[in-house]
C-alpha positions as CSV (number, residue, x, y, z in Angstrom):
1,X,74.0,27.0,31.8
2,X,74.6,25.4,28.9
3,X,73.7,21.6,29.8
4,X,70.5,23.4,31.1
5,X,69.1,24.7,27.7
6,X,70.2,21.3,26.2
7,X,68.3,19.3,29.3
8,X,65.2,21.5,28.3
9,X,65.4,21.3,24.5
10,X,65.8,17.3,24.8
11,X,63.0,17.3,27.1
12,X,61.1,19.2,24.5
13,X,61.8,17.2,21.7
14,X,60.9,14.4,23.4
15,X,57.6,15.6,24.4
16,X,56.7,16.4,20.5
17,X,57.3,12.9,19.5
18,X,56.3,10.6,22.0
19,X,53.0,12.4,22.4
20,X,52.6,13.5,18.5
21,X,50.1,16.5,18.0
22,X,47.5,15.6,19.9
23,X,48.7,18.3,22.2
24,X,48.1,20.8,19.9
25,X,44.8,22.7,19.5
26,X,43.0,21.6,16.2
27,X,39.5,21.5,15.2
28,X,39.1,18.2,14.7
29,X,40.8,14.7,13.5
30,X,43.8,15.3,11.6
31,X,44.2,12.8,8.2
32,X,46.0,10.1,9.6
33,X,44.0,10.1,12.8
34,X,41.0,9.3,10.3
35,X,42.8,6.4,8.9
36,X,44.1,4.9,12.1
37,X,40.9,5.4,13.8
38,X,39.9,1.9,11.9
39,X,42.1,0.1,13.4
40,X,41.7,1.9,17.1
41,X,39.0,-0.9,18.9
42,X,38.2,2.1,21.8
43,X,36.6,4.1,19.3
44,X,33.5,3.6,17.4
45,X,33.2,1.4,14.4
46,X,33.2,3.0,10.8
47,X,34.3,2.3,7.0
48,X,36.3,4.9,5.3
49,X,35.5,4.8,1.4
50,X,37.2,7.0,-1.2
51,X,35.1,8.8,-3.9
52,X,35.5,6.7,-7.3
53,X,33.5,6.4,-10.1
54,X,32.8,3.5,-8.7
55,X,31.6,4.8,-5.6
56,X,29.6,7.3,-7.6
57,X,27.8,4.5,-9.6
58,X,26.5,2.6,-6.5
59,X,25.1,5.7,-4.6
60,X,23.8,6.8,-8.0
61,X,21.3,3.4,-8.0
62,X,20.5,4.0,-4.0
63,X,19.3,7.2,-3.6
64,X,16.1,7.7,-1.1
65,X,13.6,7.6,-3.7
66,X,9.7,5.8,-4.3
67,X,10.8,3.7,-7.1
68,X,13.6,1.7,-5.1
69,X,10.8,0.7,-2.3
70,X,8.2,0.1,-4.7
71,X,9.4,-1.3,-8.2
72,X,5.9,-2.2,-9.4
73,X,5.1,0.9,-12.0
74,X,2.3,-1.1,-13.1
75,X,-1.5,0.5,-12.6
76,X,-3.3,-0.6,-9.7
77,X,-5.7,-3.4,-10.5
78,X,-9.0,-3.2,-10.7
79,X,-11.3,-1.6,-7.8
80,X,-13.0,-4.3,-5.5
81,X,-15.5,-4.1,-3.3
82,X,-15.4,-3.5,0.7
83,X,-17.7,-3.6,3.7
84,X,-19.2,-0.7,3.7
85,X,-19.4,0.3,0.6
86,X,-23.3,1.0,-0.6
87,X,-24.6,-0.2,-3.7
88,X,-27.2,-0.2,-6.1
89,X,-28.6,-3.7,-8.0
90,X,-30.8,-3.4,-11.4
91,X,-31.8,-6.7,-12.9
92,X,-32.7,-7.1,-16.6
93,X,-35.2,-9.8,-17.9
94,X,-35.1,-10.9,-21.8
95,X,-39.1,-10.9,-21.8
96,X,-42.4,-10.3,-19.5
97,X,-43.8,-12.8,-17.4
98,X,-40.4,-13.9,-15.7
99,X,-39.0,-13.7,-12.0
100,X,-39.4,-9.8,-11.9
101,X,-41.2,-8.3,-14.8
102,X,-45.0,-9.3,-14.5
103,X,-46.9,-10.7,-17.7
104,X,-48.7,-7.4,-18.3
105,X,-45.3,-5.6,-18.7
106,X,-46.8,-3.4,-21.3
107,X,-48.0,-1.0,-18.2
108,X,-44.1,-0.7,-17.0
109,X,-41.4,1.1,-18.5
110,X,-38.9,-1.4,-19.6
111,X,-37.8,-4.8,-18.2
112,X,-35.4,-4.2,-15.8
113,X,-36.3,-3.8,-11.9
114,X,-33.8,-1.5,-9.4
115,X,-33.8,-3.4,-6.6
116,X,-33.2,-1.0,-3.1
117,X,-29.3,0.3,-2.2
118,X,-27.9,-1.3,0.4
119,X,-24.3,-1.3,1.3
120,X,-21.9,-4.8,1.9
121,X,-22.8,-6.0,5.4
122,X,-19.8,-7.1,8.0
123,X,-19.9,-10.6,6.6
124,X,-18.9,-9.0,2.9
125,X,-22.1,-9.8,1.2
126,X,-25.0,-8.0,-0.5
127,X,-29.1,-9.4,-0.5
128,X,-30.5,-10.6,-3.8
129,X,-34.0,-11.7,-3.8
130,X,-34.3,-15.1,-5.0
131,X,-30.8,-15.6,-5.0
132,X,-29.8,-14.9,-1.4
133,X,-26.5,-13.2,0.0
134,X,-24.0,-12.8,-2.8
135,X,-20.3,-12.3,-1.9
136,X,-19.5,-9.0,-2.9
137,X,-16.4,-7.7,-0.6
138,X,-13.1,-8.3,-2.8
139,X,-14.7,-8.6,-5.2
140,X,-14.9,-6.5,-8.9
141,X,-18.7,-4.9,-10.5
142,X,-18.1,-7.8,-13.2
143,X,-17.4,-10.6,-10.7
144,X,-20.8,-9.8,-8.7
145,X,-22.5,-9.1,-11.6
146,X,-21.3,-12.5,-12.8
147,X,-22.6,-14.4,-9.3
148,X,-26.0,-12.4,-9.7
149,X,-26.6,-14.2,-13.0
150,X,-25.4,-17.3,-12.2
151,X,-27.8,-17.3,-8.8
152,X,-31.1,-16.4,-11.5
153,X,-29.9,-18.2,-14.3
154,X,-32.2,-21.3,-13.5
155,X,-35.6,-19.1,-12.3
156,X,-35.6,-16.0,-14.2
157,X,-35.9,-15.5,-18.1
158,X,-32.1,-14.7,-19.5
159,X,-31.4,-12.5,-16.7
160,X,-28.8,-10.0,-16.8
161,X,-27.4,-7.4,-13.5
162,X,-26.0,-4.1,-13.4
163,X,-24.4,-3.5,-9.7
164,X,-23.1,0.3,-9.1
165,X,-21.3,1.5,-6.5
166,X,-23.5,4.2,-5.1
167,X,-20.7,5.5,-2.1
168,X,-17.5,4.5,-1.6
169,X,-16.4,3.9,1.8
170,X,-13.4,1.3,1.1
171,X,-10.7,1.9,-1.8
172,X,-9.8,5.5,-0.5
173,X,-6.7,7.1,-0.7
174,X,-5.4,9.8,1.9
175,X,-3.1,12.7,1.5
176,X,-2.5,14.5,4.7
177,X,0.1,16.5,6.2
178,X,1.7,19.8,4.6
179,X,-0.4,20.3,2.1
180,X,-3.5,22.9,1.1
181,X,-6.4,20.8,1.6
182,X,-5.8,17.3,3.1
183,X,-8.7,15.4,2.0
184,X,-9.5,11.5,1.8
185,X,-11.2,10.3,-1.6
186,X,-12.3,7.2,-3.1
187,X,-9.8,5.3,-6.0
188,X,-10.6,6.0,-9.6
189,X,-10.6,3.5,-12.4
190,X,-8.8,5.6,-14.4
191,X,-5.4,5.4,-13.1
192,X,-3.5,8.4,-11.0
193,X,0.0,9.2,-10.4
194,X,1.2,10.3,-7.0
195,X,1.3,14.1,-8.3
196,X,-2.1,13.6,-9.3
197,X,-2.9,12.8,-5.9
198,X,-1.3,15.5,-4.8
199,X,-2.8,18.1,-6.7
200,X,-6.0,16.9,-5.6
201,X,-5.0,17.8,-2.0
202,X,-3.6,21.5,-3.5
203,X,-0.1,20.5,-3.5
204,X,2.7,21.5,-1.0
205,X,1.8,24.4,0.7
206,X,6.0,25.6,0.7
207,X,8.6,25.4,-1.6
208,X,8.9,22.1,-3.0
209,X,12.6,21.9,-2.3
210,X,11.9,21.9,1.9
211,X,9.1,19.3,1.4
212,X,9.6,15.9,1.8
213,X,7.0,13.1,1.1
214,X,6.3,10.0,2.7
215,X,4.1,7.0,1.2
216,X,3.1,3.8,3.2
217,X,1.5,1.0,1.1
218,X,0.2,-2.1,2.5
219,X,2.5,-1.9,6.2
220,X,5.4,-0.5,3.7
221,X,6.9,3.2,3.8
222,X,8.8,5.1,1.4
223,X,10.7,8.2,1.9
224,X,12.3,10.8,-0.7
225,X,11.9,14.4,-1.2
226,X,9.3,16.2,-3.1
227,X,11.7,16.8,-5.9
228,X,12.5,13.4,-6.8
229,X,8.5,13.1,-8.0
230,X,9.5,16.6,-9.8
231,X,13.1,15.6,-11.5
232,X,12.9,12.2,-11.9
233,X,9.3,10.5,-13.2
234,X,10.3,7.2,-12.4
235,X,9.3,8.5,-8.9
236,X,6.2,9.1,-9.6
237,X,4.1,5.9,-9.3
238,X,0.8,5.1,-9.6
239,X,-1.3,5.2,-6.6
240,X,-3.5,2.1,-5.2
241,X,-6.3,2.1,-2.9
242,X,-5.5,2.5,0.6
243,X,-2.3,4.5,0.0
244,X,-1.5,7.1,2.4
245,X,0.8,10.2,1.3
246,X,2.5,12.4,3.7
247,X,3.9,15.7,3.1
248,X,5.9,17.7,5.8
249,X,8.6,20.1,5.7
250,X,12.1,19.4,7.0
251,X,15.1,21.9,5.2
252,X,17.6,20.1,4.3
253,X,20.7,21.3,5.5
254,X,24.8,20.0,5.9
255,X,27.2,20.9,8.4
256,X,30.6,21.8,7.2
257,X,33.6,21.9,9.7
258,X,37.3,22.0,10.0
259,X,39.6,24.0,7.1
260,X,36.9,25.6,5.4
261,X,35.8,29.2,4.6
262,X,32.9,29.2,6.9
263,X,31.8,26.6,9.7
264,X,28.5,25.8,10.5
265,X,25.2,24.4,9.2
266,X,24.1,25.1,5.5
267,X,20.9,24.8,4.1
268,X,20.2,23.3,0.4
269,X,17.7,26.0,-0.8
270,X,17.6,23.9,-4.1
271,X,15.9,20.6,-4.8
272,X,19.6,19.2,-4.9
273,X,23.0,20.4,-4.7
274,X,26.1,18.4,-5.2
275,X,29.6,18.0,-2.7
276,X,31.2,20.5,-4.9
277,X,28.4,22.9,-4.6
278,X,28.7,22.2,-0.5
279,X,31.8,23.2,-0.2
280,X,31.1,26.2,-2.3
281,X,28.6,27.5,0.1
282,X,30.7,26.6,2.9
283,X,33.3,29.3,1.1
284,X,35.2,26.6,-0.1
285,X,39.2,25.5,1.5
286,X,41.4,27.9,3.5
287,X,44.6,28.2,1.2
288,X,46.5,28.7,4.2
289,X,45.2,25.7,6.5
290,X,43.4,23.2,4.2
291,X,44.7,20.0,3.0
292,X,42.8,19.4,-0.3
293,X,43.6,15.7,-0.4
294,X,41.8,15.4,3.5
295,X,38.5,16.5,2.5
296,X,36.0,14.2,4.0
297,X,32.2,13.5,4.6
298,X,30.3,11.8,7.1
299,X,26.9,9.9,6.6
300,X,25.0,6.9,7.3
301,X,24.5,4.1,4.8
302,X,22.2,0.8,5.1
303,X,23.7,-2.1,4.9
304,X,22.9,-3.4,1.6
305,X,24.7,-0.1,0.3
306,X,27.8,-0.8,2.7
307,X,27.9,-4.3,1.3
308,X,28.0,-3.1,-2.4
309,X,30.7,-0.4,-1.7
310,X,32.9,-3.0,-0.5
311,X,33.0,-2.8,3.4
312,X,33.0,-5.6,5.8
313,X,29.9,-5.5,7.9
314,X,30.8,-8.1,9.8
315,X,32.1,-5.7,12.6
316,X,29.1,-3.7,12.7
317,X,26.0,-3.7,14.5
318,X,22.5,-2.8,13.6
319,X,20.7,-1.3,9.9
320,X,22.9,2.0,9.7
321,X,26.5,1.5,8.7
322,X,28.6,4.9,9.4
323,X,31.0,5.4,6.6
324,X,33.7,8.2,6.0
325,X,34.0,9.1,2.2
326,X,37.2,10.4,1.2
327,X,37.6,13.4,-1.5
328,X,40.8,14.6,-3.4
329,X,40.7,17.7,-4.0
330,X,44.8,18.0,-5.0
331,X,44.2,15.3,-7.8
332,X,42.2,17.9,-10.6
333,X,39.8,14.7,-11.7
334,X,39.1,15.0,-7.7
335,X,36.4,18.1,-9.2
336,X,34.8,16.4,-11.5
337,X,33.5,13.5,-8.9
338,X,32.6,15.8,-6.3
339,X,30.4,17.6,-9.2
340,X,28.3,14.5,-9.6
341,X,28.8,13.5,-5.7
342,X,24.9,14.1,-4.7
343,X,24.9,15.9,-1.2
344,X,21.8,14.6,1.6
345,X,20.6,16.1,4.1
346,X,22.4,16.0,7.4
347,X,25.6,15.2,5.9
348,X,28.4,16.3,7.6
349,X,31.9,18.3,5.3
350,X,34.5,17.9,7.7
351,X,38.2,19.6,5.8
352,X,41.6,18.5,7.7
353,X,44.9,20.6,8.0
354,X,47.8,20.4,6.4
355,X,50.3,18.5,7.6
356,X,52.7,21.7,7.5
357,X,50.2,23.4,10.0
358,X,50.3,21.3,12.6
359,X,54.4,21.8,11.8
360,X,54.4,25.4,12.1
361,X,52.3,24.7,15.3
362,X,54.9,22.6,17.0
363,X,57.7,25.1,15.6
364,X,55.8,28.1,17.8
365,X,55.3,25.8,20.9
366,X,58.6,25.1,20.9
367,X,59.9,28.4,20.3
368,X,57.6,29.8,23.4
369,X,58.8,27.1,25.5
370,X,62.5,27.3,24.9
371,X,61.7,31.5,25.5
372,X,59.9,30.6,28.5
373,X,62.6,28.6,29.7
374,X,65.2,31.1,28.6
375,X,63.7,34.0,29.8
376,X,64.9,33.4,33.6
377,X,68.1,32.2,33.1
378,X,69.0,35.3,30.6
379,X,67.3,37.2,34.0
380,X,69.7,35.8,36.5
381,X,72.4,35.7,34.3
382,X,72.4,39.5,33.6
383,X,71.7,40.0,37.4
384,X,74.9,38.3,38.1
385,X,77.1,39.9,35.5
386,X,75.9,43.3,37.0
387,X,76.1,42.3,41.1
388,X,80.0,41.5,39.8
389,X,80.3,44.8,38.1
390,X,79.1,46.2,41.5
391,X,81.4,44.2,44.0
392,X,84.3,45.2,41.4
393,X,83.4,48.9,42.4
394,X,83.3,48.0,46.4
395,X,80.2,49.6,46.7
396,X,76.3,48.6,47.2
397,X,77.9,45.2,48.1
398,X,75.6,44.3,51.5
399,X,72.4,44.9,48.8
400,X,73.6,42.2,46.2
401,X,74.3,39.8,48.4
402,X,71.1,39.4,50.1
403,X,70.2,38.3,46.9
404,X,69.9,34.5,46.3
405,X,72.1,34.1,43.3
């Protein structure tokens, strides 16, 4: 009986560490599965990073904002002309008796004529009498004003040209989407900031914090949310002619898994919250399960961002690189970095047990097992103390040993 309980308590043992705790229920990947799962070439490629200042410092200058697509905070240049656009021509004359004002120009009222609107054919040019098509698409007022003159120069009396732009059908700028009134509506000359544009349109039509706004610039697009333009000015850029500006709503929300308070998805419901904050709403670590120093989170980084944290890309394939950052909660600095750790949307909180869990886990399976096991041998045992206690007695004997013991 005895080499039996040892046969099963070897076989046991042996069971727990050949096969680790992988047979144990869990939730997710404990810590040192996260670490050896670099290593594993079955599983898919990723870069585990630990929060540092460091770490802090790159993210810090590669947030999804405007100002990181499009540098140039300059003004837009000046407004040029397009096919399509209609103008107006009015020619000046220094005295009567030129090209346009007649000798008698005592009966007319000034010496200037205002010569018909017409808008910039398909070849890009505007009809001056006397002076023939003059290039006006991509070009400024001055700049055809300039090429009127120097077409009269030679046949009219000091000639001078006013051109003004009558409708504008070219330099436009579009805001669309989420938004109160999406309009289209021509460029000014006095310069205007994205939020300007915006307002035009009658801003976001929900929170700010849920909206999210998209500019695309010349075949270039830019994404950030709506707060950036709020909290940080550098955001908000000048627009140019031919911008388009796209609001929608998206909530921004994380998912929070594993040793935590509560499991599922969280949203923001602030322009931005930090990984502190996150694992706040997510009712922070269970005491009980938790391992504070195996708190991690998952996201997507570009490559450029990989490359300046320090991981190899060599191994990985296409623009997204998925990386695994690593917070210490046991160490107390750990609070501080999470503090200024800024949390994006989709990002995943995953907290792993403690390594004296999965311990008291493999205690109890063993304890059930070896009861298990016990269980029928303590059965037959006391079944065969009590069928001698019987055949002692000399009676009941032909019942007990039709038993199979």
């Amino acid at each position: 009986m005895r080499i039996s309980r040892l046969f099963v308590c070897f076989a046991i043992a042996a069971l727990l560490f050949t096969g680790g705790c992988s047979a144990f229920p869990v939730v997710g990947p404990e810590s040192w599965d996260v670490r050896a799962g670099q290593h594993d070439p079955q599983s898919l490629p990723y870069a585990l990073v630990r929060i540092t200042p460091q770490v802090l410092d790159v993210l810090a200058n590669n947030l999804p904002r405007i100002a990181n697509v499009f540098a140039d905070r300059s003004p837009p240049k000046d407004i040029t002309y397009g096919i399509g656009d209609t103008v107006t021509v009015t020619i000046f004359e220094a005295a009567a008796g030129g090209l346009f004002i007649p000798a008698e120009a005592s009966v007319r009222p000034g010496n200037f004529i205002t010569l018909p609107t017409q808008p910039v054919d398909s070849r890009g040019n505007i009809s001056i009498p006397y002076a023939g098509d003059i290039r006006a698409a991509g070009r400024t007022q001055v700049q055809v004003q300039q090429e009127i003159v120097n077409a009269l120069k030679n046949r009219a009396i000091e000639p001078q040209a006013v051109v003004s732009l009558v409708d504008q059908r070219t330099s436009l700028i579009s805001v669309l989407g989420d938004v109160n009134a999406p309009l289209r509506f021509p460029a000014s000359h006095a310069a205007e900031h994205l939020l300007d544009a915006i307002t035009r349109a009658g801003g976001p039509k929900n929170q700010g914090y849920d909206e999210w706004m998209m500019l695309e610039r010349e075949g270039r697009r830019a994404l950030a949310p709506f707060g950036a333009l709020v909290y940080e000015p550098v955001n908000d850029i000048f627009v140019h002619p031919n911008d388009t500006i796209f609001l929608y709503r998206e909530p921004q929300t994380f998912l929070a898994f594993g040793a935590s308070g509560g499991q599922g998805s969280f949203p923001f419901d602030a322009w931005r919250i930090s990984l502190a904050e996150a694992v706040a709403k997510a009712s922070g670590l269970l005491d009980s399960q938790a391992d504070p120093a195996a708190v991690f989170l998952y996201r997507g980084e570009t490559r450029d961002v990989a490359t300046q944290l320090g991981v190899d890309c060599s191994k990985f394939q296409g623009p997204i690189i998925p990386i695994i950052y690593n917070i210490n909660f046991r160490d107390p600095a750990g609070y501080f970095l999470a503090t200024k750790f800024e949390m994006r949307s989709k990002d995943v909180i995953y907290a792993s047990n403690a390594v004296t869990v999965e311990v008291s886990k493999a205690i109890n399976f063993f304890r059930n097992v070896v009861g298990s096991v016990n269980d029928p041998l303590t059965a037959a045992n006391s079944l065969y103390t009590l069928k001698a206690a019987i055949a002692g007695t000399g009676g009941a004997t032909a019942i007990i040993t039709t038993a199979p013991f």
